[in-house]
RORORO-239808 format. One line per 5 residues: their letters; for each residue x, y, z of C-alpha. Coordinates in steps of 0.001 Angstrom, whole numbers. Layout:
<pts>
A) X/Y/Z ~ ...
</pts>
This chain:
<pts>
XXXXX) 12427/-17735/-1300 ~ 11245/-14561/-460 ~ 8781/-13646/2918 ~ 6837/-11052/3083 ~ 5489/-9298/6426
XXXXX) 2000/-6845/6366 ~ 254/-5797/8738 ~ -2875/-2924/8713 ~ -1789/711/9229 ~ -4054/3745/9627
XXXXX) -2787/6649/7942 ~ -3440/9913/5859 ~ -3454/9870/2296 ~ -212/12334/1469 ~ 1512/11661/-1759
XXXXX) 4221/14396/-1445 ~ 6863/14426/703 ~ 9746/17109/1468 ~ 13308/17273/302 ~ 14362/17399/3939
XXXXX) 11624/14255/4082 ~ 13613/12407/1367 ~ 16970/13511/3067 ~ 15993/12160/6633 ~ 15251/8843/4498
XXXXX) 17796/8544/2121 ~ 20401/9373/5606 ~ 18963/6344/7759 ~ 19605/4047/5353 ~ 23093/5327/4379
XXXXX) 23897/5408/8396 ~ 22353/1914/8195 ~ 24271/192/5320 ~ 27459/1710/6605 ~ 27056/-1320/9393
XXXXX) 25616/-4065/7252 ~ 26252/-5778/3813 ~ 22539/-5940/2814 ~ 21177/-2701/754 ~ 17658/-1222/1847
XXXXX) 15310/-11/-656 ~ 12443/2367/906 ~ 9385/2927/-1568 ~ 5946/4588/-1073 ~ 3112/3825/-3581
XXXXX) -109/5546/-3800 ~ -1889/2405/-4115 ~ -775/-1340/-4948 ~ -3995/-2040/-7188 ~ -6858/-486/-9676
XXXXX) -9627/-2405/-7634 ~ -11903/-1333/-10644 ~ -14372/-3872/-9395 ~ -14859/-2001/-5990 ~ -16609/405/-8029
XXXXX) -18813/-2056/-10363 ~ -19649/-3498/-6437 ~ -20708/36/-4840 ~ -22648/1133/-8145 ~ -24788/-2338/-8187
XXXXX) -25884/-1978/-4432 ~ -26430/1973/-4709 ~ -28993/1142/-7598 ~ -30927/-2220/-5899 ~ -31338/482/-3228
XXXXX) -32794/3097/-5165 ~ -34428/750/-7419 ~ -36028/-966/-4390 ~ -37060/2391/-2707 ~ -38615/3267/-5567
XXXXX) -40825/51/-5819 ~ -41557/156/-2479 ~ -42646/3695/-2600 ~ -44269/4082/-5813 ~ -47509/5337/-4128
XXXXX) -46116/8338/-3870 ~ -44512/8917/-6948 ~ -47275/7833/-9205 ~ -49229/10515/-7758 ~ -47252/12608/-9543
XXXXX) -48676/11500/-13278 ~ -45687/9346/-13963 ~ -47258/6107/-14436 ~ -47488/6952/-18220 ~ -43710/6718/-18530
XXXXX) -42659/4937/-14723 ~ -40483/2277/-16382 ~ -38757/4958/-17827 ~ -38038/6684/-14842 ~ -36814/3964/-13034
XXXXX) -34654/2726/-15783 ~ -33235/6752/-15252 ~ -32708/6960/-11666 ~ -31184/3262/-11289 ~ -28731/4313/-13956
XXXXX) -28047/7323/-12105 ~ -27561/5962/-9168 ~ -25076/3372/-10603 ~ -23303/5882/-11852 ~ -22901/8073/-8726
XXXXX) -21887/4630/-6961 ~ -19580/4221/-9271 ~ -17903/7360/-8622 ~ -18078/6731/-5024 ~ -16311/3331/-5758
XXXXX) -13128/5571/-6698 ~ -12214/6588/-3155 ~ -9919/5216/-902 ~ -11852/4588/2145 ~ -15106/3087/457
XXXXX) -12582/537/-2043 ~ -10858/-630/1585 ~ -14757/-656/3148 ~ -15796/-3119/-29 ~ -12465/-5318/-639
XXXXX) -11652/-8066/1375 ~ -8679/-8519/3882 ~ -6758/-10869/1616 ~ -7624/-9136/-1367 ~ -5797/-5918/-315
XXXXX) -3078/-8401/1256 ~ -2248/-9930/-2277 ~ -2336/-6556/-3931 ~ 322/-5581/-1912 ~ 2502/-8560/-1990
XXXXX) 2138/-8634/-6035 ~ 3242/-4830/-6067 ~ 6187/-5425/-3283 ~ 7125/-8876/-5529 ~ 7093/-6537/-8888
XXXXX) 9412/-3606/-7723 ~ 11556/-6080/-5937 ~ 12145/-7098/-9734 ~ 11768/-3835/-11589 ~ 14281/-1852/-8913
XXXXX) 16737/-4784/-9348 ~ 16808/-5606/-5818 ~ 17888/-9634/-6571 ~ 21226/-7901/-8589 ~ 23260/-7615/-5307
XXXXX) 26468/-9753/-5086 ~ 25137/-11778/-2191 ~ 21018/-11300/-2840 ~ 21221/-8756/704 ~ 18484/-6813/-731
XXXXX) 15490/-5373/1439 ~ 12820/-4037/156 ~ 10447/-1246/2558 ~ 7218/-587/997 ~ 4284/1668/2533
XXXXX) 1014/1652/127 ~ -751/4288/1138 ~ -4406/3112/-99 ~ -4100/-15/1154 ~ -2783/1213/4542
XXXXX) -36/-1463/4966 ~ 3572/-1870/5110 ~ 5729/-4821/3238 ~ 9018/-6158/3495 ~ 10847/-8445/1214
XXXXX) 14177/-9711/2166 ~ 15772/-11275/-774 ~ 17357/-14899/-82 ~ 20957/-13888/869 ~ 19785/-12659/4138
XXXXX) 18290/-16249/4977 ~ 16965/-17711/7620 ~ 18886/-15521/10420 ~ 15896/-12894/10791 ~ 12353/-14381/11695
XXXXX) 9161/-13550/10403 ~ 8560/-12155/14049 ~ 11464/-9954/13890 ~ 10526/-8600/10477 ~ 7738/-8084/12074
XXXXX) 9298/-5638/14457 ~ 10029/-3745/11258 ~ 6456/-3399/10352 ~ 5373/-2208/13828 ~ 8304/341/14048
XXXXX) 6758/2062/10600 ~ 3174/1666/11804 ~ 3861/3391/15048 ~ 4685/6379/13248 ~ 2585/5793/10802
XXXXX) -333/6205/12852 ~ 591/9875/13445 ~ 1004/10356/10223 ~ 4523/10842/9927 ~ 5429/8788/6629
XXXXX) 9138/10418/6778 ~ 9971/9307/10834 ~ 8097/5362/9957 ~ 10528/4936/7204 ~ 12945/6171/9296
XXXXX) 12447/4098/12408 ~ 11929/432/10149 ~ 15178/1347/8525 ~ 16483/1424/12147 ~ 14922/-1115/13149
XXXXX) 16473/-3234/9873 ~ 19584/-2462/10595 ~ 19829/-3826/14113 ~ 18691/-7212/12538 ~ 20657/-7161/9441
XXXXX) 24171/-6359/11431 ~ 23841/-9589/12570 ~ 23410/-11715/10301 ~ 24969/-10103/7566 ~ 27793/-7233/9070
XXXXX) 29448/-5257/6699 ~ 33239/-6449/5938 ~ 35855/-4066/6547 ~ 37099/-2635/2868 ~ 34227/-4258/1196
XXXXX) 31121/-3168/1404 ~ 30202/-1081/-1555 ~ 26834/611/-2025 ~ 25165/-1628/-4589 ~ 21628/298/-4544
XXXXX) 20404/3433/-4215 ~ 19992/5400/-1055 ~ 16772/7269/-2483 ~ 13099/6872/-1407 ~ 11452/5011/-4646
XXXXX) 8444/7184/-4847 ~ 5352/5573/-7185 ~ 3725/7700/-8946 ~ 6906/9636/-9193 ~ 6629/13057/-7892
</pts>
């Protein structure tokens, strides 16, 4: 079976990343698999889900707002020689303001404000479960695959050990992992958290799984899986 750790991070919202970025990356876990048999996958997403209905939720409340100000105002607007065609004008501006809560509904900070804890939780662990699968992570000889996975939107960090490692490394010490990527995370430096949970992996993983002498071939790529590609 495979775990899964998360835990909140605050960060920026970069997408890009250097080619010395990449190299730092793609170097830790090269120095790291050089001492283990299991094969570590870093990848960043943009975002693990669509969350269209964040912006159905933030469009309905913008217009009972307006809508309601408007009722409870309409003293002063009917002064104004609407009354003719009010219905009309309300039917306008709570359409309007739908629409600009829709639009509002699209960023990052107001879809984490409106979407539950466990909501943004499973979005992650359905993403981290999917590349797991679609990166071909379960295809080593001896299921040592680790996925590392920051998504950015939902400002948290995954790991997925594949069943191979077993029951050596507890959820507390994959834990460790997490923390080691938030810490630098929290400055903003997406390049040094990768860096430092790849570290951090490869202290656990020499232990229960060290690499052989003579046999330890490099299954995976070294590369940072970037989604959307750059």
């Amino acid at each position: 079976m495979i775990s899964a750790v998360e835990e909140p991070v605050v960060t920026g919202e970069p997408v890009h990343l250097s080619e010395d970025e990449k190299g730092r990356i793609s170097e830790a876990v090269r120095a790291v698999e050089a001492r283990t048999r299991a094969e570590i996958v870093p990848m960043l997403v943009a975002r693990s889900g669509l969350y269209r209905d964040a912006q159905h939720r933030v469009g309905l409340a913008l217009a009972l707002v307006v809508l309601t100000a408007l009722l409870m105002g309409e003293g002063l607007w009917v002064a104004w020689t609407w009354q003719t065609v009010h219905a009309a004008w309300l039917l306008l501006a709570t359409l309007l303001a739908y629409a600009a809560g829709s639009w509002l509904g699209t960023f990052a900070s107001v879809i984490r404000a409106v979407t539950s804890t466990d909501r943004l939780r499973g979005k992650v662990e359905l993403r981290a479960q999917r590349a797991f699968a679609q990166h071909s992570l379960s295809r080593t000889r001896q299921r040592t695959g680790v996925l590392l996975m920051v998504s950015l939107l939902e400002h948290r960090v995954c790991v997925l050990p594949d069943v191979g490692i077993g029951p050596g490394i507890t959820p507390a010490q994959w834990n460790e992992v997490v923390e080691a990527v938030v810490a630098k995370l929290k400055r903003n430096d997406i390049a040094g958290g990768f860096c430092a949970g790849i570290e951090r992996c490869g202290l656990l993983l020499a232990q229960v799984c060290p690499a052989l002498p003579g046999d330890n071939p490099d299954e995976l790529s070294n590369r940072l899986v970037l989604d959307p590609e750059e």
